[in-house]
Backbone as CSV, one residue per row, in Angstrom:
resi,resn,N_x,N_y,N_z,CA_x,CA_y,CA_z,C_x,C_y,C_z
1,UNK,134.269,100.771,105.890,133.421,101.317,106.945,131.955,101.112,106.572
2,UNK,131.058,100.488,107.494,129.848,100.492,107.470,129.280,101.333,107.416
3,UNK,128.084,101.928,106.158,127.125,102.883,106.270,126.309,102.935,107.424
4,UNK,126.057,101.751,108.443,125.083,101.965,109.250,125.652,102.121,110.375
5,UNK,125.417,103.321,110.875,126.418,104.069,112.051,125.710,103.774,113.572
6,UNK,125.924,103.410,114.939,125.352,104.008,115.778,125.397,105.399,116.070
7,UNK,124.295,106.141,116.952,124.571,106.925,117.058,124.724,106.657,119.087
8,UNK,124.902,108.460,119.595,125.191,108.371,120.775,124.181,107.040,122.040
9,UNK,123.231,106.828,121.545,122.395,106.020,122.088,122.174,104.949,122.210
10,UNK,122.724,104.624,120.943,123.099,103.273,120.449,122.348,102.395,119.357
11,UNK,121.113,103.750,118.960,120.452,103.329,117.731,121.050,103.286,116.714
12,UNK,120.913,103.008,115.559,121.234,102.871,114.338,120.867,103.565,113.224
13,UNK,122.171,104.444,112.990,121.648,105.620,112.229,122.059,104.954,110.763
14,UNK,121.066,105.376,109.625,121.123,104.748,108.147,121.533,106.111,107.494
15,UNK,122.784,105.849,106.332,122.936,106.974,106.040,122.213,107.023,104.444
16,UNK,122.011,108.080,103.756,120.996,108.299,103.109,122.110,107.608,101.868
17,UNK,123.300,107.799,101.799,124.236,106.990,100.585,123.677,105.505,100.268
18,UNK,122.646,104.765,101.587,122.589,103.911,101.505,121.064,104.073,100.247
19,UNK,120.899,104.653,100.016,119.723,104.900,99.028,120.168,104.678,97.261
20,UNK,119.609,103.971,96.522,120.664,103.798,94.923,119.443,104.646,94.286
21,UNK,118.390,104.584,94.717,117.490,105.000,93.446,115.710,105.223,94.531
22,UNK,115.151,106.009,93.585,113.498,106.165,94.445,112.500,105.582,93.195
23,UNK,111.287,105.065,94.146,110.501,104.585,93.298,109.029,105.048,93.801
24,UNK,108.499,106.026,93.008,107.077,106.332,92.646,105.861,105.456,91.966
25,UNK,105.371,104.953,92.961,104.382,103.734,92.214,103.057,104.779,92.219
26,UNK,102.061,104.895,91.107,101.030,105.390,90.651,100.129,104.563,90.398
27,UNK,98.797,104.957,91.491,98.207,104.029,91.723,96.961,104.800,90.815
28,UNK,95.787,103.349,90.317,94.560,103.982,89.381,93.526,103.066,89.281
29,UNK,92.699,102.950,89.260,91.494,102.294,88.957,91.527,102.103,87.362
30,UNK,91.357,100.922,87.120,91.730,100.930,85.360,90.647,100.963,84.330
31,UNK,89.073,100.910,85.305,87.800,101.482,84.524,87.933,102.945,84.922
32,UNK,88.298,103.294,85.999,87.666,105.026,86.085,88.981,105.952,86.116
33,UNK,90.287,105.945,86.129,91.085,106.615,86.215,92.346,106.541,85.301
34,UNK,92.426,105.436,84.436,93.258,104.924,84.025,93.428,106.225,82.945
35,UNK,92.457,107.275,82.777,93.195,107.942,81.436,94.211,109.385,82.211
36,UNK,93.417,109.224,83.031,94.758,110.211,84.469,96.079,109.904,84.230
37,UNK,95.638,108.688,84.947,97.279,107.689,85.016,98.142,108.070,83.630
38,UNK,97.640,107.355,82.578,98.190,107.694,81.389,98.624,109.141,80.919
39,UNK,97.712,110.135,81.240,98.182,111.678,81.277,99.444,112.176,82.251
40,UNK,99.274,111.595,83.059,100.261,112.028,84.164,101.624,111.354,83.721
41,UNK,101.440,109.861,83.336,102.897,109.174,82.721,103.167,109.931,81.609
42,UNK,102.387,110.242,80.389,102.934,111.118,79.394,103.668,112.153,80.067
43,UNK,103.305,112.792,80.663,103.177,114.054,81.418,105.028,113.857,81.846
44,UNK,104.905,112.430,82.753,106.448,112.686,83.575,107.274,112.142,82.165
45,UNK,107.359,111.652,81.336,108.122,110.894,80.606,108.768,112.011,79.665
46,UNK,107.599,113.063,79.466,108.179,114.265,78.573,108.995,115.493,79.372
47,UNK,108.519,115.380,80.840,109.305,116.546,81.220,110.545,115.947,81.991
48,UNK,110.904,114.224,82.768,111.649,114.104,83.089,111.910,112.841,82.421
49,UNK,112.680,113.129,81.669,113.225,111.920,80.336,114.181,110.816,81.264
50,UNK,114.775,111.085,81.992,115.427,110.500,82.644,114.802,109.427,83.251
51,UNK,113.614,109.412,83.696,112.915,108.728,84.685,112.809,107.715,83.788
52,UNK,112.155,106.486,84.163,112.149,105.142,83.852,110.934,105.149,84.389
53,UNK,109.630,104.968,83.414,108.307,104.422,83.345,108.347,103.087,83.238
54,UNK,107.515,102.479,84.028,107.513,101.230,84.127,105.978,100.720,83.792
55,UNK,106.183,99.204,83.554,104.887,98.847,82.356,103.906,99.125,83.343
56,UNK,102.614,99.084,83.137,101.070,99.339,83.231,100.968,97.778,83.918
57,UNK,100.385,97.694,85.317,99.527,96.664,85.899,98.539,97.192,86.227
58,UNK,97.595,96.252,85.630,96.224,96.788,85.605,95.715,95.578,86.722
59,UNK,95.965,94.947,87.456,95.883,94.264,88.312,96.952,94.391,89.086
60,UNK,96.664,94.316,90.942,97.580,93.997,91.537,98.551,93.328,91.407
61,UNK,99.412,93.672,92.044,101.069,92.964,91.742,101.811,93.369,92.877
62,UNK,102.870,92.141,93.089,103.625,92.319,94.689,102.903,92.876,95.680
63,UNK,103.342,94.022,96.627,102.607,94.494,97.422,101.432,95.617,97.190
64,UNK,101.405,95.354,95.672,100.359,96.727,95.516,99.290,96.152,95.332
65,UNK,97.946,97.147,95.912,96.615,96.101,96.071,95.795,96.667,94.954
66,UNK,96.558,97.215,94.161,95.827,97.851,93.324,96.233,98.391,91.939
67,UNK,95.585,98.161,90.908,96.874,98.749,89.525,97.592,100.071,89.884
68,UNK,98.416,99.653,88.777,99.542,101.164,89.235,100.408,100.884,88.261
69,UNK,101.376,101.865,88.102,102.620,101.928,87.242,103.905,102.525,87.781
70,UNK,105.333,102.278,87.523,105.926,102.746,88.763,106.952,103.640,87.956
71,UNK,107.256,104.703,88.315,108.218,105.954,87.881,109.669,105.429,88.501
72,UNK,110.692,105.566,88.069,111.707,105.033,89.090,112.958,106.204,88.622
73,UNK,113.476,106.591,89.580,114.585,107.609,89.098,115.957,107.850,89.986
74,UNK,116.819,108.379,89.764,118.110,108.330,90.524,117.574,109.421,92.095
75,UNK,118.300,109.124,93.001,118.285,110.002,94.339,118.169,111.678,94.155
76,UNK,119.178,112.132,93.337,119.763,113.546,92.917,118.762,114.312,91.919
77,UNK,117.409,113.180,91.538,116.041,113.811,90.552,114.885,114.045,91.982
78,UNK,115.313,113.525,93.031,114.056,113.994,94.152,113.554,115.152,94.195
79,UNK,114.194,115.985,94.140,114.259,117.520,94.585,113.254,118.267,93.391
80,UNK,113.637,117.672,92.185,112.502,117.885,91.555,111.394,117.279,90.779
81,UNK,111.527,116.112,91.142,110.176,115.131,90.977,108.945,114.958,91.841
82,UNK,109.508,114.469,93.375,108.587,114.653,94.128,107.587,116.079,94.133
83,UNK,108.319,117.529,94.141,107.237,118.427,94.332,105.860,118.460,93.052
84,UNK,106.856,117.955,92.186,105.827,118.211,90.580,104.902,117.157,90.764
85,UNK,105.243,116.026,91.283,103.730,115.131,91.771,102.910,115.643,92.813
86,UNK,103.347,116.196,93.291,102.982,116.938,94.455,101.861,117.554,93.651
87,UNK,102.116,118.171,92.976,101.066,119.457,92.405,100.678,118.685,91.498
88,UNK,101.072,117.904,90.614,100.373,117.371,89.628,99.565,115.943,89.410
89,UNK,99.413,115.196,90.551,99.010,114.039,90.264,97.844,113.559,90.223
90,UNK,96.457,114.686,90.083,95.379,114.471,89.218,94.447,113.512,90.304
91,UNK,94.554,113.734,91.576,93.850,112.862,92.559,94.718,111.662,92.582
92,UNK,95.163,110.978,92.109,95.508,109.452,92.212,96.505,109.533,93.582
93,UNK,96.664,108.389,93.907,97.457,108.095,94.945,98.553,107.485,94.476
94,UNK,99.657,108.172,95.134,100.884,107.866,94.600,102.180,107.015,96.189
95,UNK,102.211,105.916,95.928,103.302,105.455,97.054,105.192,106.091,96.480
96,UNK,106.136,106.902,97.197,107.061,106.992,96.332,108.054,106.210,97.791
97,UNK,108.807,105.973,97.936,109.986,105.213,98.191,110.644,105.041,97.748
98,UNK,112.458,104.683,99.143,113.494,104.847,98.164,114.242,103.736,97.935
99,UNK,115.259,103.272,97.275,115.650,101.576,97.203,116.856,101.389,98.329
100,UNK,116.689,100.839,99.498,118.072,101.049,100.221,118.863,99.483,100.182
101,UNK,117.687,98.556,99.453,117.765,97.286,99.332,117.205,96.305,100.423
102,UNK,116.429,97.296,100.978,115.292,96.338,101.557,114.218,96.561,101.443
103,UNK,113.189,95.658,100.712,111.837,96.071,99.656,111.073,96.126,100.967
104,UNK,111.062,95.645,102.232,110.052,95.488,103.384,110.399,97.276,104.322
105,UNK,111.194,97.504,104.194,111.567,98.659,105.232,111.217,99.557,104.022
106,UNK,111.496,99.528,102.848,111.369,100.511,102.393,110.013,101.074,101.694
107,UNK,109.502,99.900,101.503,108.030,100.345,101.378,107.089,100.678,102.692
108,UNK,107.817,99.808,104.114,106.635,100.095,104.996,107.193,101.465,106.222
109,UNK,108.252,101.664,106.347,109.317,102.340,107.050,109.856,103.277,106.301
110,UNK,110.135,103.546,105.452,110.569,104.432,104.658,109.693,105.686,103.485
111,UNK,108.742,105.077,103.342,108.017,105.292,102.373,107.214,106.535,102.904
112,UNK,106.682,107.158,101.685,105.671,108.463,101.671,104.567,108.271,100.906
113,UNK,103.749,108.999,101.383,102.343,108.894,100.466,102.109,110.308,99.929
114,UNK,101.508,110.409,98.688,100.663,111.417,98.391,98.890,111.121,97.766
115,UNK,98.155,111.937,98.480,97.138,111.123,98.262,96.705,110.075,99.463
116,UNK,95.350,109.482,99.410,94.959,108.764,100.072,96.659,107.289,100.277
117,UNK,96.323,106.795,101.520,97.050,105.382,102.011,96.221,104.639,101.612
118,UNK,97.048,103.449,101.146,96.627,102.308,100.524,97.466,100.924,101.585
119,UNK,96.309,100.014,101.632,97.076,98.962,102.639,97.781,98.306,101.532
120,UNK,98.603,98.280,102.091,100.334,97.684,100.803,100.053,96.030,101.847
121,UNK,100.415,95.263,101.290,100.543,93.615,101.245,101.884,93.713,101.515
122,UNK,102.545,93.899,102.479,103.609,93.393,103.239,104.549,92.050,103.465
123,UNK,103.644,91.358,103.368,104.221,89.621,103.505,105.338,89.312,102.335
124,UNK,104.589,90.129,101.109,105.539,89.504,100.464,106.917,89.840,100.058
125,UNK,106.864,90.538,101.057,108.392,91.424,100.857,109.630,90.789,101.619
126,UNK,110.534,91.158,101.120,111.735,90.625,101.635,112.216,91.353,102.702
127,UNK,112.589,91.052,104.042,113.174,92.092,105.107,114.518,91.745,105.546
128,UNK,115.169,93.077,105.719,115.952,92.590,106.432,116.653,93.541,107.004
129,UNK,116.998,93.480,108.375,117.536,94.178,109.537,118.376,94.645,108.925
130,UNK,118.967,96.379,109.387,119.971,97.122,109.144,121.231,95.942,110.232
131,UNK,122.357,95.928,110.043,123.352,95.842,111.291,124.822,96.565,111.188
132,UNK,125.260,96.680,112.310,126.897,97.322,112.319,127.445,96.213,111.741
């Protein structure tokens, strides 16, 4: 059975199973903020061990227009990751999204911000239509 259900209307409902993992990209200026950034990664690495810190771009990369570093963690750590960035992320702007296996929907359609929006580079993403 297909995860992607219609519903009565005939849209296309996505079910959230279709999600493997979320990804928190942390965005920083690497002359003026970068020791944030670094506080805040210490910060998640010691209280949620689980999470998967990812290396330091200090230059743009893929769709990010701006350095950043990306937190990545299972679905079932949301509940308490997202709020603690919430409160803790020291001004920076944080993109978090979840992996449903489409890098284009899920960064531009799916995705949340905390903190200022950042124009994400789109093109280079891979898309691709949900179908029954």
């Amino acid at each position: 059975m297909s995860d992607l259900q219609p519903d009565p209307s005939g849209a296309i409902v996505q079910q959230p199973e279709r999600i493997t993992a979320y990804h928190a990209h942390v965005y920083y200026d690497p002359a003026e903020s970068r020791d944030r950034a670094a506080l805040l990664r210490e910060r998640v690495g010691a209280i949620f061990p689980d999470a998967r810190l990812g290396r330091w771009h200090d230059q743009p990369v893929g769709p990010h227009p701006q350095a950043m570093f990306q937190i990545a963690f299972a679905p079932d750590r949301l509940s308490a990751i997202l709020p603690w960035l919430m409160l803790n992320r020291s001004g920076l702007a944080i993109l978090v999204h979840p992996d449903t296996g489409d890098a284009y929907a899920d960064h531009a359609r799916h995705a949340l911000w905390l903190g200022a929006i950042l124009p994400l580079r789109l093109d280079v993403l891979k898309h691709s239509e949900p179908t029954t």
